[in-house]
VOMARDREN-434479 format. One line per field, with one value per residue: x, y, z of N, C-alpha, C, CB in turn. Coordinates in steps of 0.1 Angstrom, whole numbers, padded with zeros to 4 digits. Glycine has a CB too. Example, Ala and Ser with C-alpha at 12.3 -4.5 7.8 and 13.67 -1.06 7.14 Angstrom:
% VOMARDREN-434479
n_u	[0132;0128];
n_v	[-0057;-0022];
n_w	[0078;0071];
ca_u	[0123;0137];
ca_v	[-0045;-0011];
ca_w	[0078;0071];
c_u	[0132;0129];
c_v	[-0033;0000];
c_w	[0078;0079];
cb_u	[0113;0141];
cb_v	[-0045;-0006];
cb_w	[0090;0057];
END
This chain:
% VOMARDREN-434479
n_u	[0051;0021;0036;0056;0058;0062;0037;0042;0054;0041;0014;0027;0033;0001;-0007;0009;-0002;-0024;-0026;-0013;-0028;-0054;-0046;-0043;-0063;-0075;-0074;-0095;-0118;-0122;-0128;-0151;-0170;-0168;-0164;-0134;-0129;-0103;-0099;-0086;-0070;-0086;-0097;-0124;-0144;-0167;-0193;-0223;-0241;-0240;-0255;-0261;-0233;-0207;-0173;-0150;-0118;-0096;-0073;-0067;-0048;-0046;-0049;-0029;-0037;-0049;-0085;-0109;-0141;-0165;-0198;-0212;-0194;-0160;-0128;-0095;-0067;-0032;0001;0027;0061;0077;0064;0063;0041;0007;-0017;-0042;-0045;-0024;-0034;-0031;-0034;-0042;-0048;-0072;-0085;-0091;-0102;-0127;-0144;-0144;-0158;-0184;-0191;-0192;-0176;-0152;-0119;-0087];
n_v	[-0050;-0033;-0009;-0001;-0013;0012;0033;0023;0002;-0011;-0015;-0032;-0053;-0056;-0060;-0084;-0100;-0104;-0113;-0144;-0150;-0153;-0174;-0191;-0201;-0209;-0237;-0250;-0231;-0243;-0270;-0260;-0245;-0216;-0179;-0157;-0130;-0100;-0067;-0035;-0036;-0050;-0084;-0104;-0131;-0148;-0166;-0186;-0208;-0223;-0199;-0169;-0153;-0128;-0125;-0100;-0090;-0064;-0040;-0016;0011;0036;0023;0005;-0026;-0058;-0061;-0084;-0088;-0109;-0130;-0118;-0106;-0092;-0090;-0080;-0081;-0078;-0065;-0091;-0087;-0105;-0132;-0124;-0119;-0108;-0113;-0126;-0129;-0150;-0166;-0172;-0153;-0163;-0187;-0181;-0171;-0195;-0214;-0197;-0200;-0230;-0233;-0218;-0230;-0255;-0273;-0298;-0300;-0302];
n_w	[0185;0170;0166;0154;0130;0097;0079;0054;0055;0070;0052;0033;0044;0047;0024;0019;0034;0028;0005;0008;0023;0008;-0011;0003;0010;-0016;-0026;-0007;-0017;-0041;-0030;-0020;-0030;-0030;-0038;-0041;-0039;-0047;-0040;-0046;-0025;-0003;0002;-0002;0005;-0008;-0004;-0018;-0009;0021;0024;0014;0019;0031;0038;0049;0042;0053;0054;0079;0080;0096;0125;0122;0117;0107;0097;0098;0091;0099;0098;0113;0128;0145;0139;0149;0139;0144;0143;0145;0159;0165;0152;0127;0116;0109;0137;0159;0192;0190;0168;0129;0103;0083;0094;0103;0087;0073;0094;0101;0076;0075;0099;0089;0066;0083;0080;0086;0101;0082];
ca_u	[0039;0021;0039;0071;0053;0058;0026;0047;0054;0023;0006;0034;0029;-0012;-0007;0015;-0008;-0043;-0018;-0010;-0042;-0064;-0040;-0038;-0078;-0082;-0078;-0106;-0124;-0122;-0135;-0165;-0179;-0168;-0153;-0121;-0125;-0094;-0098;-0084;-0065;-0097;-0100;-0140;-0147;-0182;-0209;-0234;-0242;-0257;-0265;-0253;-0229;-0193;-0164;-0145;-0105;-0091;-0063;-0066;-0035;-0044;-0043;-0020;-0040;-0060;-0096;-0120;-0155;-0173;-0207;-0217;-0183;-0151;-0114;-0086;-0054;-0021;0016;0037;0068;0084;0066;0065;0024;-0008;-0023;-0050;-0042;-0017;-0033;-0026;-0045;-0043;-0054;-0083;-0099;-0097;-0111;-0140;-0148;-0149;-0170;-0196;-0194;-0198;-0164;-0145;-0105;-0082];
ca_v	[-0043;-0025;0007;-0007;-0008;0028;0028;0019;-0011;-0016;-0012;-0035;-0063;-0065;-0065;-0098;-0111;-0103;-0126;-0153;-0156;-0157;-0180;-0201;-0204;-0215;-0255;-0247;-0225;-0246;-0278;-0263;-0237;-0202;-0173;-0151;-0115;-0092;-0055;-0023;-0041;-0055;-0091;-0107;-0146;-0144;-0171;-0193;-0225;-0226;-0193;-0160;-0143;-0124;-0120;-0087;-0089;-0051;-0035;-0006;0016;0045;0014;-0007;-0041;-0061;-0067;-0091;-0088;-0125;-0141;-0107;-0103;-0086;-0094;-0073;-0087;-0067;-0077;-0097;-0088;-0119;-0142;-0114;-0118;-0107;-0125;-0124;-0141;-0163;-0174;-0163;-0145;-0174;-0199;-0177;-0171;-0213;-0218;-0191;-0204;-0240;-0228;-0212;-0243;-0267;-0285;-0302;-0291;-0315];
ca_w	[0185;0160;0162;0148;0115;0092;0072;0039;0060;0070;0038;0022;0051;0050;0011;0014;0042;0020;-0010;0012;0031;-0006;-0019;0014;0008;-0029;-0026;0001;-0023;-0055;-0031;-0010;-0042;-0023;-0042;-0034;-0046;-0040;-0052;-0041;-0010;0004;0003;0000;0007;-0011;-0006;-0022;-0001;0022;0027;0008;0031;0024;0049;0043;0050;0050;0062;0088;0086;0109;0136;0118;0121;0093;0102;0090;0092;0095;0106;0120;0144;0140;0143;0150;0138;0151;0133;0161;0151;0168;0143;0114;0105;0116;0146;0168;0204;0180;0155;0118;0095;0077;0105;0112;0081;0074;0108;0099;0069;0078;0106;0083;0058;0089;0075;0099;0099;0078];
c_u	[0036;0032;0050;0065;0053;0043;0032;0052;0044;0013;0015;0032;0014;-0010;-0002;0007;-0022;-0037;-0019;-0025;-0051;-0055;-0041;-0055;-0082;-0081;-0088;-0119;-0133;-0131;-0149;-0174;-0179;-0158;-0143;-0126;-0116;-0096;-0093;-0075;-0074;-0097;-0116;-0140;-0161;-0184;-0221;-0245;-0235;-0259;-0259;-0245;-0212;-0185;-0157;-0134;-0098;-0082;-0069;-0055;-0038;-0042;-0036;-0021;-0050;-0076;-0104;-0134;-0162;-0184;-0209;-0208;-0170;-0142;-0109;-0071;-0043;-0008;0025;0051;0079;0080;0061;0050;0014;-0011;-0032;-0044;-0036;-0021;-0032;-0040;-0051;-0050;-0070;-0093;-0105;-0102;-0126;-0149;-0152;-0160;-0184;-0196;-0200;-0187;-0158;-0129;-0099;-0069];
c_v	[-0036;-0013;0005;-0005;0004;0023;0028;0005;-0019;-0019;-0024;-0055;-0067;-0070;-0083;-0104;-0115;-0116;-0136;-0163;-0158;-0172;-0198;-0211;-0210;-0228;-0254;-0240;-0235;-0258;-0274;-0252;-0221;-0192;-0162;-0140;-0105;-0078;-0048;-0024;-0046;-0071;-0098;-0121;-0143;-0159;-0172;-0195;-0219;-0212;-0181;-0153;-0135;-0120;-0110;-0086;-0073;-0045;-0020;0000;0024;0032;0004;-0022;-0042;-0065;-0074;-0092;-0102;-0129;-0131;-0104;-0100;-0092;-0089;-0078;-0076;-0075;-0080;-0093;-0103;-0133;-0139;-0116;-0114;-0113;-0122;-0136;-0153;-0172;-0161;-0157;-0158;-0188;-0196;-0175;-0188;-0220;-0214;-0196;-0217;-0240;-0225;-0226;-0257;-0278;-0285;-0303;-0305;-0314];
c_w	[0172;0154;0158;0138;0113;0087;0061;0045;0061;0059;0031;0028;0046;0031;0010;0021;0035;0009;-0001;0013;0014;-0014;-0011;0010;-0007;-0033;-0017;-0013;-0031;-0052;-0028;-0021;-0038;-0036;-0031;-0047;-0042;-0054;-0043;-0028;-0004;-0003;0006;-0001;0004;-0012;-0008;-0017;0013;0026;0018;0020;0024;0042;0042;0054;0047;0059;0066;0092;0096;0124;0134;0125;0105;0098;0094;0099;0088;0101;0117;0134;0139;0147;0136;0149;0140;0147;0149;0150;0155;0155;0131;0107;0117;0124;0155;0182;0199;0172;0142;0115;0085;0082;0106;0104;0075;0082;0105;0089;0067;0089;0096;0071;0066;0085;0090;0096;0088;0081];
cb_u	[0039;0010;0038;0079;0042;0070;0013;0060;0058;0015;0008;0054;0030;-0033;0003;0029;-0010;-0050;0002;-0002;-0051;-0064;-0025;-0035;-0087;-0077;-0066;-0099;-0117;-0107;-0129;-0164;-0197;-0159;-0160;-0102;-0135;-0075;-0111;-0097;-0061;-0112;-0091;-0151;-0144;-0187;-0213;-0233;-0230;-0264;-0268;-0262;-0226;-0196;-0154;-0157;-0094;-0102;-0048;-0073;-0026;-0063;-0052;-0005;-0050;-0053;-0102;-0115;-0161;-0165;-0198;-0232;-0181;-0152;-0110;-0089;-0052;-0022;0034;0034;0074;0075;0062;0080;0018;-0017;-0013;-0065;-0056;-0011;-0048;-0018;-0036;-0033;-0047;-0080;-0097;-0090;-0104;-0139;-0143;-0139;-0165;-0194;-0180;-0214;-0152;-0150;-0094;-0084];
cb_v	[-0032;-0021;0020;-0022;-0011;0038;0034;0030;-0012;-0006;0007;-0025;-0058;-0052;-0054;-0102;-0107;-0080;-0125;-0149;-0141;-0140;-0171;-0193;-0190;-0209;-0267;-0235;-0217;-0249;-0287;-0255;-0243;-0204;-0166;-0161;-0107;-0101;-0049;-0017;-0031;-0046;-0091;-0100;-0155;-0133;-0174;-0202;-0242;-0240;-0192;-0149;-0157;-0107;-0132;-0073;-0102;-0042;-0034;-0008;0023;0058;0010;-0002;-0044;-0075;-0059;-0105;-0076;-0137;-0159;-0109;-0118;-0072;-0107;-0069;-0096;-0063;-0061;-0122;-0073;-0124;-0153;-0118;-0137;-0109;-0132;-0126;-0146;-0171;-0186;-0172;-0130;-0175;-0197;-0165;-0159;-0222;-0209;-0179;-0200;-0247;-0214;-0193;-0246;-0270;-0279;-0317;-0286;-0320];
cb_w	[0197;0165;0173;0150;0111;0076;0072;0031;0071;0077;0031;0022;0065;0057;0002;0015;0058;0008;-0018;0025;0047;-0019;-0022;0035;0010;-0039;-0019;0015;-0029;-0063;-0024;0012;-0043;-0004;-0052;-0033;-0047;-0037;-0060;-0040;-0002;0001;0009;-0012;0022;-0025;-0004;-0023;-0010;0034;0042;-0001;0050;0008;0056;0042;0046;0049;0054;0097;0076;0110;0144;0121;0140;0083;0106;0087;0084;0097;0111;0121;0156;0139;0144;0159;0125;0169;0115;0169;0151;0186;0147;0102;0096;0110;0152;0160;0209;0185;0154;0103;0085;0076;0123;0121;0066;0073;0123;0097;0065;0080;0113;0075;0051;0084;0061;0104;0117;0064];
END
């Protein structure tokens, strides 16, 4: 559960999951024309094509989860400590923003 995380955990966790997850996205990026902005601990997927839009990945220590704001709907990711990352209803943080984002591109998974 969350509450196993201190927040120097927590804070040390979303940091490596905000790296992963931007990093997991930039062969995605580089093919469909999307940027990756990471500042301040916040994570931004900004688009173009086809429409201007931005997803906003940010960690929330007072409830020790990472949320992303996408396609006008929120998700609450919470650290499983069983399989040591972020996850909504099991999927990653990682799964979920390459799902959302092929969603909003209209790509089909590969």
């Amino acid at each position: 559960m969350a509450e196993t995380l201190t927040e120097q955990d927590f804070r040390l966790q979303a940091d490596h999951a905000l790296e992963r997850a931007e990093r997991s996205l930039l062969p995605l990026a580089d093919e469909a024309g999307f940027e990756l902005e990471g500042q301040n601990g916040v994570l931004q997927v900004v688009f173009e094509e086809p429409a201007p839009a931005k997803f906003v990945v940010s960690p929330n220590a007072p409830m020790r989860q990472v949320w992303v704001s996408a396609m006008s709907r929120s998700f609450k990711l919470a650290w499983s400590p069983a399989s040591m990352r972020f996850e909504l209803d099991g999927e990653s943080l990682d799964g979920l923003l390459a799902r959302l984002v092929r969603e909003y591109l209209k790509l089909t998974p590969t």
